[in-house]
N, C-alpha and C positions, 0 to 999 in steps of 0.2 A: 292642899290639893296639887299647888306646882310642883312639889318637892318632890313628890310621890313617883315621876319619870327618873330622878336624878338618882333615887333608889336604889331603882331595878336598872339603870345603869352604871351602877357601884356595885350592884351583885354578879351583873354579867362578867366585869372587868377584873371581881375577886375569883371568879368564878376559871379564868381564863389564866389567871398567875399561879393558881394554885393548880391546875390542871400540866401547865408548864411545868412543874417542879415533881410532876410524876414520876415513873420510873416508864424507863424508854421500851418502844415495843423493842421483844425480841431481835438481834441483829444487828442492832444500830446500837451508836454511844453514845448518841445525847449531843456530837458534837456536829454544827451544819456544815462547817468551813474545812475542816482538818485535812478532809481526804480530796479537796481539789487542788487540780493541779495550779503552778504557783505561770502569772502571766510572764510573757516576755518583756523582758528588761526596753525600756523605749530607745530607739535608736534615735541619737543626737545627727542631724544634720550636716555633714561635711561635703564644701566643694572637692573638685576632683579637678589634679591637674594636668592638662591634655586638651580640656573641655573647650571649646569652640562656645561663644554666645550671640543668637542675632540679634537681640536687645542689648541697649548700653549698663543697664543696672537688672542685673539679673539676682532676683530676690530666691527666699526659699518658695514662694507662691508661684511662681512663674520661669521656673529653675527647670530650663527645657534647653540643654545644649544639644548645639547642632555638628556634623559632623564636620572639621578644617578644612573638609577639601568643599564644603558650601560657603555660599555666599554669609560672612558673620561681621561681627564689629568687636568683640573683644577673644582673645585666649589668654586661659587662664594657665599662667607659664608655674605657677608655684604657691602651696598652703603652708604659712605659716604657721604659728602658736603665740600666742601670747604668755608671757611668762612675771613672773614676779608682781609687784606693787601692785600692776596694770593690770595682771590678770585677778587681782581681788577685788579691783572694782564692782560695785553694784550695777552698774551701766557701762558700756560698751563705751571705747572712745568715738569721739563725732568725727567720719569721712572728712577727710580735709583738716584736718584740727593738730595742730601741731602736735599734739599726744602721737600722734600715728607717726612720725618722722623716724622712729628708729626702725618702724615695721615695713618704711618708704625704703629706708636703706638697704632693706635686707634682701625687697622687691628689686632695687637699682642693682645691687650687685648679682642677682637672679638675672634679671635681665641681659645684664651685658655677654653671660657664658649662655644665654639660651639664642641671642643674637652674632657673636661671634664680635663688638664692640663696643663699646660707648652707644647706647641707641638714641644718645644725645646728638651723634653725628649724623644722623637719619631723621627723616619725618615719623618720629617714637613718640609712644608716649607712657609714662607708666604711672600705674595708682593700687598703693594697698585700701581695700576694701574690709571690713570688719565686718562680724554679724550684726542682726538685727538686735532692738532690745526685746525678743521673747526670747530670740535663740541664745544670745549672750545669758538670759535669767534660766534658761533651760542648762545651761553648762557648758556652750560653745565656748570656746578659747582661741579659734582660728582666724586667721587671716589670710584672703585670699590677693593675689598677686598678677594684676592681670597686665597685655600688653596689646596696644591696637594701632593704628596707624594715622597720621593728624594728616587734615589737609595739605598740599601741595604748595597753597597760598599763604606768603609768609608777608603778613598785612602789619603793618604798624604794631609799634609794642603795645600790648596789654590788649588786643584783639583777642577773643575767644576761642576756645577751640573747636577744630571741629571734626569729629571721629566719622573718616573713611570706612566703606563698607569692604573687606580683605576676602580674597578667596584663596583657600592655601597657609599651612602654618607661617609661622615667621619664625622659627629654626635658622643658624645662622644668615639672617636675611644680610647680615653687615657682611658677611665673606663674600671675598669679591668685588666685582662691579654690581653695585645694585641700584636699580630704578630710585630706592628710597632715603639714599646716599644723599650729603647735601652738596652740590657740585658749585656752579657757575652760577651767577642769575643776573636779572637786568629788574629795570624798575616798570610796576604798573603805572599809571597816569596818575590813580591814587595813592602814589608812593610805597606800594607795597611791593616786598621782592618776588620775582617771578623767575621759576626755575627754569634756567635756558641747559644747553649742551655749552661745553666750552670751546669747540670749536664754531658756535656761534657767535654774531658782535653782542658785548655783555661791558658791565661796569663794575659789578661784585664777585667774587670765589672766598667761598666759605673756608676758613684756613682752623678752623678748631674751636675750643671753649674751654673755658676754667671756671672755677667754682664759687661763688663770693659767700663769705662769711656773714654779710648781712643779713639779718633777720626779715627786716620787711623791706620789702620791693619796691614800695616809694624812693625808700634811702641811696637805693642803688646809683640812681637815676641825680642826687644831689652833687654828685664830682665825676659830673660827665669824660673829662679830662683823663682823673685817674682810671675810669672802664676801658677807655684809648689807649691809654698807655700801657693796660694789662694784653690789649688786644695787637700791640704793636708789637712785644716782643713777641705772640705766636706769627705774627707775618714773618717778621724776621728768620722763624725756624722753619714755616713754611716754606718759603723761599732758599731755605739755607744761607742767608746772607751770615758770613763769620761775624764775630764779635768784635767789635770796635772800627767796622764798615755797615755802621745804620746810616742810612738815608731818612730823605723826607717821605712819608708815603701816606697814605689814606686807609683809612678805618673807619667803618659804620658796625653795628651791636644790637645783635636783638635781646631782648630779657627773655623770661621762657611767660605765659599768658597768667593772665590770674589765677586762672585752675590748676595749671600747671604749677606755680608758686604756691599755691596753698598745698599741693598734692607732696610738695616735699622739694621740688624740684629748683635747683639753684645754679643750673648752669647757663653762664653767660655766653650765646656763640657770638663769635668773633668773624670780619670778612671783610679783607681786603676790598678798595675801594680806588679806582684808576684815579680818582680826582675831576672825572670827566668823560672824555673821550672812550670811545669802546675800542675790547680789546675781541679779539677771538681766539682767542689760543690758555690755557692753564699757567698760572705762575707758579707752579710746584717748581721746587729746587731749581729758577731760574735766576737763580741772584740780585744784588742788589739792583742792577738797570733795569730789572722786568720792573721794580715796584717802585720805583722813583718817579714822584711825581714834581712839578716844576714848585 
């Protein structure tokens, strides 16, 4: 008597395939799919460069740029692509992760023709960004390229950083005299440099930077002497002191912060240092007796 239900539903369900295999009403072909229309192709996510952002990590969920002349914390100066090896990855490179260093350079050399400089000589800061891992799984390939502006306060090495809120692109922000130029500075109580005018009393002027081939950032910091010495000959050219009339003079070195060293970033700035006493005046091309110290 159980069986007797499972039957007559083996009869309905023969009942139903074999109805299916009939011949179609008039007009129609039997086929359900054929004649609809085929969906739009899914559009892949790309930033856009120009874009102005008020958040510091602007995702594709919250990917709401604002306009440059508003109050923002990043512009996005330039999208790359990722190409080769890298781009056949299964996963995206990790933000900060040495994988991104060639995508770093291509942002740094971006940078300096959207800024008119080195934005290493400025309170800059730059970081290639990668998609997400859906967007990367979805067929992202891009890399975006952004640049914003770090605190004022130039606080002991390996301090954090800390992104300034900007109103207004930063299009050659380096041409020029600019606010964000690194000039003159004097020291905080906590030993941190504080950007003065130079016609202010001061103890430092920022005279350039160079690049060091060192990989990790600890190491740098192992031949203090040698970062001196690298920082000695830009005094020298700052000053325009000729070759073979070097003096005694003073040097202090900031590295760039942790973020900024993972972010790709290796430049060492350099800056002159009175040995003491305050100055108020610029040792640009003042020769060897501006920067002679006893």
């Amino acid at each position: 008597m159980r069986r007797q239900p499972s039957l007559v539903v083996a009869a309905a369900l023969t009942a139903v395939l074999v109805s299916a295999c009939t011949t179609p009403p008039a007009g129609t072909d039997g086929e359900l799919v054929d004649d609809w229309r085929e969906l739009p192709a899914a559009q892949q996510f790309t930033p856009r460069t120009g874009d102005c952002h008020a958040i510091a990590d602007p995702t594709v969920e919250n990917y709401q740029p604002v306009d440059c002349r508003q109050p923002h914390v990043l512009e996005t100066i330039h999208v790359g692509t990722f190409t080769g090896e890298l781009a056949e990855r299964p996963t995206p490179p990790r933000f900060h992760s040495a994988v991104m260093h060639p995508a770093f350079a291509e942002c740094d050399a971006k940078a300096r023709a959207f800024v008119g400089g080195d934005w290493r000589d400025g309170r800059l800061g730059v970081q290639a960004v990668p998609p997400s891992v859906p967007g990367w799984q979805g067929g992202a390939r891009w890399f975006r390229c952004d640049l914003f502006v770090l605190s004022g306060d130039r606080n002991a090495n390996g301090s954090p950083d800390s992104i300034m809120q900007q109103v207004g692109s930063l299009r050659d922000a380096l041409t020029g005299t600019s606010p964000l130029e690194h000039t003159c500075f004097d020291l905080y109580d906590h030993g941190g440099l504080k950007a003065t005018r130079c016609a202010d009393p001061h103890r430092y002027e920022y005279v350039g930077i160079w690049t060091t081939p060192v990989q990790r950032r600890a190491d740098v910091d192992r031949d203090p002497e040698a970062v001196h010495a690298r920082c000695r000959t830009l005094v020298y050219r700052y000053a325009k002191v000729p070759a073979g009339r070097e003096v005694r003079t003073g040097t202090t070195y900031r590295l760039p912060s942790e973020q900024g060293w993972a972010r790709g970033d290796r430049g060492v700035r350099c800056y002159f240092w009175t040995g003491g006493p305050t100055i108020n005046h610029s040792v640009r091309g003042s020769g060897a007796s501006a920067i002679k110290i006893p």
